[in-house]
C-alpha positions as CSV (number, residue, x, y, z in Angstrom):
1,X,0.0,0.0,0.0
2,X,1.4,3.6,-0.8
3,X,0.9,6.5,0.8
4,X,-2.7,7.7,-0.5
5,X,-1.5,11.2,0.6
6,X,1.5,11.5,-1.7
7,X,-0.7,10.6,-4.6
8,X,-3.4,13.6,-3.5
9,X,-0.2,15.8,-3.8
10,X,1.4,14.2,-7.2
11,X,-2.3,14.4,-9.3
12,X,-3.0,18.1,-7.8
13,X,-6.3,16.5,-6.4
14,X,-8.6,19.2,-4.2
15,X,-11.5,18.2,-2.5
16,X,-14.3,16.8,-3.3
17,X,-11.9,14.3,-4.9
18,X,-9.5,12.0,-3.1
19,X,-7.3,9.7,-3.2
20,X,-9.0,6.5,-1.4
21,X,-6.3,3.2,-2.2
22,X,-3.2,3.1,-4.7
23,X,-2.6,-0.6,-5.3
24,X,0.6,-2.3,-6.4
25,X,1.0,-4.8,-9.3
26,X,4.5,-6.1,-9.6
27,X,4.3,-8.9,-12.4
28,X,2.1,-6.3,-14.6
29,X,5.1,-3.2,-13.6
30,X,1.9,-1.2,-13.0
31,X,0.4,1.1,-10.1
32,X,-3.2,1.7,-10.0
33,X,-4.7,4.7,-8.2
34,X,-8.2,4.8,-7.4
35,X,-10.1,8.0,-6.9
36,X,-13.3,8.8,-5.5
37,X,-15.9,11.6,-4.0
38,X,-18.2,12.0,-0.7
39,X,-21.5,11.6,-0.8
40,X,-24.1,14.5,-0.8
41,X,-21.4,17.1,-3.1
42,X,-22.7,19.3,-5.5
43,X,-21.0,19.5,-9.4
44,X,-21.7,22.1,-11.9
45,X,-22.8,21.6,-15.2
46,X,-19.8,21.0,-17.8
47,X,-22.0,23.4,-20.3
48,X,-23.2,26.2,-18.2
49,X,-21.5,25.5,-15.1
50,X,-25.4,25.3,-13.0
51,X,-24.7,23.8,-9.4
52,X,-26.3,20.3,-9.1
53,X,-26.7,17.3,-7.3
54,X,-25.3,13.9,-8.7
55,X,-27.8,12.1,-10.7
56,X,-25.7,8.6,-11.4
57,X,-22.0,7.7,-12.1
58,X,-20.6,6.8,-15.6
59,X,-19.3,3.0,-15.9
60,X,-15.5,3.2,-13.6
61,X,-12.8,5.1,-16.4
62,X,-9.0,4.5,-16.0
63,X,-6.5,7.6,-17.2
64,X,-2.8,6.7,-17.7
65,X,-0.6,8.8,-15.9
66,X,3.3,9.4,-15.6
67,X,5.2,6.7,-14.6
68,X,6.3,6.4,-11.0
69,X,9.5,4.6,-10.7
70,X,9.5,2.9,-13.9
71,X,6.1,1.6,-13.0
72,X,2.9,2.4,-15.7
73,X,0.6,4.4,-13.6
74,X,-3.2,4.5,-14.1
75,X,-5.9,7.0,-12.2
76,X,-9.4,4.8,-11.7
77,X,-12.4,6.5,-10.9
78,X,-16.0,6.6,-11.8
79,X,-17.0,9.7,-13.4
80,X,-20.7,11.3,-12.2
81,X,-22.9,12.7,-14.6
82,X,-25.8,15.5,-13.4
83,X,-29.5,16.2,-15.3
84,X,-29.1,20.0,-16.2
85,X,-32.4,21.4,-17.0
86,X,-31.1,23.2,-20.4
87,X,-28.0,20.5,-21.2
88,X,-29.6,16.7,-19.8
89,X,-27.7,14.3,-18.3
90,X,-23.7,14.9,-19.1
91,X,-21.3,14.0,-17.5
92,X,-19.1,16.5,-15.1
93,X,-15.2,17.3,-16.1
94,X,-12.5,16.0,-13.8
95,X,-9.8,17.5,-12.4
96,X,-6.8,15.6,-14.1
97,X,-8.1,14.8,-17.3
98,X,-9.6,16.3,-20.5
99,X,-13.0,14.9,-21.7
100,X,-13.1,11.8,-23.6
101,X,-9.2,11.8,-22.8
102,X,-7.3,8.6,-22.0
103,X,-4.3,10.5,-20.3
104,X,-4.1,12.7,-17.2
105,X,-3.2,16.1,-18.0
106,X,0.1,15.9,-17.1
107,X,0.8,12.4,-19.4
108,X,-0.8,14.8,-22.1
109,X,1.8,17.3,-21.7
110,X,4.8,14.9,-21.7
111,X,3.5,13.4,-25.0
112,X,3.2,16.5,-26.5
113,X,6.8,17.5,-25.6
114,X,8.3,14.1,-26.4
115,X,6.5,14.1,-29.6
116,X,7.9,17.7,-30.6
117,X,11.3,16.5,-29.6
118,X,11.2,12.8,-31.3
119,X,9.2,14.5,-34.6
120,X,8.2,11.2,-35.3
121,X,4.8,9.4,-33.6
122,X,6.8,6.5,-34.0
123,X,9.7,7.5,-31.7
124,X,7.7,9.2,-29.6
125,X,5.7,5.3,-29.0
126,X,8.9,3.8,-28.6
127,X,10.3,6.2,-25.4
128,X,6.8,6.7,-23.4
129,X,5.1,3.3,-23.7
130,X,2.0,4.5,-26.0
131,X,0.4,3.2,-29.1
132,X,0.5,4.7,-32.2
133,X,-3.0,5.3,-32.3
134,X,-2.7,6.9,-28.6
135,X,0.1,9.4,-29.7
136,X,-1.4,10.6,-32.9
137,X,-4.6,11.2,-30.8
138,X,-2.7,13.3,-28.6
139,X,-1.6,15.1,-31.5
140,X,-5.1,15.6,-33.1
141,X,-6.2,17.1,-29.8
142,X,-3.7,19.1,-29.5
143,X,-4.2,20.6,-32.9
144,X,-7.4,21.3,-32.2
145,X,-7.0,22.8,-28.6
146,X,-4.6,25.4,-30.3
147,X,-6.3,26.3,-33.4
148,X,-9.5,26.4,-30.9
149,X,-7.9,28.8,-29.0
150,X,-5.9,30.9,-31.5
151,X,-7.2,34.3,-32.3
152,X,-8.1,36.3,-34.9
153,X,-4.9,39.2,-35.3
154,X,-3.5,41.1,-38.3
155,X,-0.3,39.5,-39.4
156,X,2.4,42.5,-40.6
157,X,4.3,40.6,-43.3
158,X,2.9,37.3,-44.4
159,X,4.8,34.2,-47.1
160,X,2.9,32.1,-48.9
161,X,4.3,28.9,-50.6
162,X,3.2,25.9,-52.3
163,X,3.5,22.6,-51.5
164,X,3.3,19.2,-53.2
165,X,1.3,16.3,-51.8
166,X,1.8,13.7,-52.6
167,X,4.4,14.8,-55.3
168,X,3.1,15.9,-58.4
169,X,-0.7,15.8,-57.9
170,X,-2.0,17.9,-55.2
171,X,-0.6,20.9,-53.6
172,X,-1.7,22.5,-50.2
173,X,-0.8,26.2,-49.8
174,X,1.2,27.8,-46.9
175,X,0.8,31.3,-45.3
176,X,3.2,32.3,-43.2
177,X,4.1,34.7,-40.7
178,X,7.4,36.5,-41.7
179,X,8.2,37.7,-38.4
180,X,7.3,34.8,-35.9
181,X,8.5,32.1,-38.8
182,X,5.5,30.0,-37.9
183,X,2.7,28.5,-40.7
184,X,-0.8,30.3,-40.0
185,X,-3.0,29.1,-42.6
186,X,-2.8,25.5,-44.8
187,X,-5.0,24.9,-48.0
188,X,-5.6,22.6,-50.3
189,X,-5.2,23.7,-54.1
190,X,-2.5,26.1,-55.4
191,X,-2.5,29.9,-56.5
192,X,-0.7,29.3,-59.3
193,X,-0.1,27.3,-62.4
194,X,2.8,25.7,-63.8
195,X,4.3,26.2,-67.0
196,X,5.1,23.5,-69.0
197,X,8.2,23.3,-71.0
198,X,8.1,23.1,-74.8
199,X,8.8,19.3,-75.5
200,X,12.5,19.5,-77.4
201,X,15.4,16.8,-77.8
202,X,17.8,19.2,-77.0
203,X,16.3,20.6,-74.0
204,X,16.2,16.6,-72.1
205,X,18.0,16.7,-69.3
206,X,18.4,20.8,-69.1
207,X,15.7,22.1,-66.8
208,X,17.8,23.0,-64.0
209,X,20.2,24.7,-66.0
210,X,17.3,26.6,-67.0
211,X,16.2,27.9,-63.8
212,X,19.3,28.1,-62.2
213,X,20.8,31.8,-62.1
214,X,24.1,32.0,-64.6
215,X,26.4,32.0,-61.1
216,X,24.6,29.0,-60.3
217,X,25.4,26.6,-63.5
218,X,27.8,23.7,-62.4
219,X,31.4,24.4,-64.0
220,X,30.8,20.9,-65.6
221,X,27.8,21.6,-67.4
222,X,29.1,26.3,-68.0
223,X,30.3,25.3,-71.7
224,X,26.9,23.3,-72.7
225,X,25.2,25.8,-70.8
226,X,26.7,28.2,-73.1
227,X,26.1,27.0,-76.1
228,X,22.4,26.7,-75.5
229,X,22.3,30.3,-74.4
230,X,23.3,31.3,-77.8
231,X,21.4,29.3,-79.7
232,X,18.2,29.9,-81.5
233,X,16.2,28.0,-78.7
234,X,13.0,30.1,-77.7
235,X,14.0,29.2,-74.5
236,X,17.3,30.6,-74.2
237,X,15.2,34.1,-75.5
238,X,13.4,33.3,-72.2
239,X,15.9,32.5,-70.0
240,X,17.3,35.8,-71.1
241,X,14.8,37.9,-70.4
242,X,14.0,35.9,-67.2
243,X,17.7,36.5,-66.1
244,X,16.8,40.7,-66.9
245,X,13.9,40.7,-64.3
246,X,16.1,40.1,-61.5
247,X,17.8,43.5,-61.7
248,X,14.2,44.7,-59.9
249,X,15.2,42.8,-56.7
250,X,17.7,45.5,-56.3
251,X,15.8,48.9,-56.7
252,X,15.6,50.7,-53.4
253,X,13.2,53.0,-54.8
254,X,9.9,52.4,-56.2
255,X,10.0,55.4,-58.9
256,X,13.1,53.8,-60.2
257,X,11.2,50.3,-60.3
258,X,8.2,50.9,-62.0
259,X,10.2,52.4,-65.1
260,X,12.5,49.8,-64.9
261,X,9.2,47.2,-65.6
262,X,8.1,49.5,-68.0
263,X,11.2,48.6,-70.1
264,X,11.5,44.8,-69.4
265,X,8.0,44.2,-69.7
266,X,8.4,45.9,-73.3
267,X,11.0,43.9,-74.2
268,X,9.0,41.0,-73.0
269,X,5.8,41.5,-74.7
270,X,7.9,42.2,-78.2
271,X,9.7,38.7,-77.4
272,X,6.7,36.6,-79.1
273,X,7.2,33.9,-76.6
274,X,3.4,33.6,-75.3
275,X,4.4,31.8,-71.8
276,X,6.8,35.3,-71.2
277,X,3.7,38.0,-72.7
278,X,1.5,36.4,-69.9
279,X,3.6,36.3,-67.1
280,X,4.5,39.9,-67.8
281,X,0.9,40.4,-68.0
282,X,0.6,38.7,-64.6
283,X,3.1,40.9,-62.7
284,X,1.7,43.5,-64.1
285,X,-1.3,42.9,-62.5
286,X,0.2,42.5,-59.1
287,X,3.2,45.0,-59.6
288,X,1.9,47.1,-56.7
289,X,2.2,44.3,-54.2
290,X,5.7,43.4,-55.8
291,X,7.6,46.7,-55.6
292,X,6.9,46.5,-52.0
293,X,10.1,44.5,-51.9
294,X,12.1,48.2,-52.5
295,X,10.5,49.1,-48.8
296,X,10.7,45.7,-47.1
297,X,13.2,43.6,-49.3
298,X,11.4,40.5,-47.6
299,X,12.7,37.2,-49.1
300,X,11.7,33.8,-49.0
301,X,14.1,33.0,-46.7
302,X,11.3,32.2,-43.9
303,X,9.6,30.2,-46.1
304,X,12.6,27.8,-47.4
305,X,13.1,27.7,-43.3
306,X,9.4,26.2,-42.9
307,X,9.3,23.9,-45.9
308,X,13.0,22.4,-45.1
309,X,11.6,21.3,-41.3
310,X,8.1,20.1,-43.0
311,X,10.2,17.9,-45.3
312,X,12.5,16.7,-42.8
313,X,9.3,15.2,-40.8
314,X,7.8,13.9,-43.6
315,X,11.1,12.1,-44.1
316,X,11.3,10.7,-41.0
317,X,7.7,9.7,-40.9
318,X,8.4,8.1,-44.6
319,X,5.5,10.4,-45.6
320,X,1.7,10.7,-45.0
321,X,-1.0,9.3,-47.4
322,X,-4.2,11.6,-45.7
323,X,-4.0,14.9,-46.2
324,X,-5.6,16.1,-43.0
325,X,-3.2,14.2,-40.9
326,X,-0.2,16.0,-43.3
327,X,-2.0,19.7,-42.4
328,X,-2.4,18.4,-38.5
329,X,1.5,17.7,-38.3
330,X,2.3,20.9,-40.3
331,X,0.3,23.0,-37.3
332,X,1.7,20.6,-34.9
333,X,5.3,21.7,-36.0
334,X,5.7,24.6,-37.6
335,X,2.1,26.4,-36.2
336,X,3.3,28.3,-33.1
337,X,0.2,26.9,-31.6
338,X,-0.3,27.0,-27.6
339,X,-0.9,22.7,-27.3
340,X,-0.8,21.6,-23.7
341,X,-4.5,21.0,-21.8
């Protein structure tokens, strides 16, 4: 028999709960802790917090809790339920747990941070003792509780990115905060569509040249590189032009620019290469939003920061077929979400 006190002190138990017997079982490495309440208390209603008398007690509940000595400890008590007038019979919260949980409050908060240091469910199973199920549950909730509880604010400088999933077919979109580097908003479908490369013999094998910057090119592959650049290729016209545009990233003043478009999107709607005229066209349309860079020359820096971590989770977790549970670990990571119960 332990000490029924120490146990009152180690679940943070206040009257009218107690502690009544905490039972030993050596061959199963477990310690049981049972839990009860006096007769004659009054609960208040879960919903609207009305003071009432017990009306019946739920079927007896066991919660796992942290382990005390190495031992697997579970809290045992049956939970009462009280007939509110406006909400019926429901059943009343407890203390150390989280409805409908399976852990104390305290387990929660252990799996949480042994999950966020693991970033695998997987590892996190093998160090606390859990189930898969159980840990990905604890996840889910905690996803919930912090989006639940997240409010509404006005973001200063926001990232949005794209990402694939699974590769190739669907793509969720990112937005980010800037400043706090954390992911505010996932959805599924992109912004944007992708231009498909004209299908040429000689380009095979060259797309990364292509959308590399010149500084970028391998030595290997400068003199092929090169060549291509001068051929008659509409696509080394493009990358050309392309390779122009990034002279805006280094304006400091929007006056300066805005005539500086005006020239390249000249030269690029006199280039006859339909796939350039609309993308001019397209930052056209949003060249008010773009030459914001001259006042905050933002990068996407953050966002490279945030899609490197995803990947490295979905890595470890050799990827996720569902794509809710793929936005749940993205909040669970990368959200800045307040998780504990």
């Amino acid at each position: 028999m332990f000490d029924t006190n120490l146990y009152q002190q180690v679940l943070g138990l206040t009257a009218p709960w107690k502690v009544t017997d905490v039972r030993l079982d050596v061959e199963a490495t477990e310690i049981h802790v049972h839990v009860e309440h006096p007769e004659g208390c009054r609960w208040n209603c879960p919903q609207c917090s009305r003071e009432l008398a017990c009306y019946d007690h739920a079927p007896e509940r066991q919660w796992r809790h942290l382990n005390t000595c190495q031992f697997h400890t579970l809290v045992h008590a049956r939970v009462l339920r009280v007939e509110c007038p406006e909400h019926g019979v429901v059943r009343v919260k407890v203390p150390w747990a989280e409805p409908h949980g399976r852990f104390t409050l305290l387990m929660e908060r252990f799996v949480i941070d042994v999950l966020q240091a693991c970033q695998t469910v997987k590892g996190a199973c093998t160090l606390v003792g859990i189930t898969w199920d159980q840990a990905w549950h604890v996840l889910e909730r905690a996803v919930a509780r912090g989006l639940a509880r997240k409010q509404a604010s006005a973001i200063a400088r926001i990232g949005v990115d794209e990402k694939a999933f699974p590769k190739g077919h669907r793509y969720l979109t990112m937005v980010n905060d800037v400043d706090r580097g954390t992911v505010e908003f996932v959805a599924e479908g992109r912004e944007n569509r992708r231009l498909i490369a004209e299908d040429d013999d000689r380009l095979k094998g060259t797309k990364y040249l292509w959308i590399s910057s010149k500084e970028n090119v391998h030595p290997k592959r400068r003199a092929e590189f090169g060549f291509l650049r001068g051929s008659d290729l509409k696509t080394a016209r493009a990358w050309a032009i392309k390779e122009n545009l990034r002279h805006l990233w280094s304006l400091r003043v929007e006056g300066w620019a805005r005539r500086f478009f005006s020239q390249w999107s000249g030269w690029a709607m006199r280039s006859r290469l339909e796939p350039i005229k609309s993308v001019a066209r397209m930052i056209d349309r949003r060249l008010d939003n773009i030459i914001t860079h001259c006042r905050h020359q933002l990068t996407n820096a953050v966002a490279e920061g945030i899609n490197s971590k995803i990947m490295a989770i979905k890595r470890r977790a050799g990827g996720y077929r569902n794509v809710a549970n793929f936005k749940d670990v993205i909040y669970f990571y990368c959200g800045g979400l307040r998780l504990y119960p």
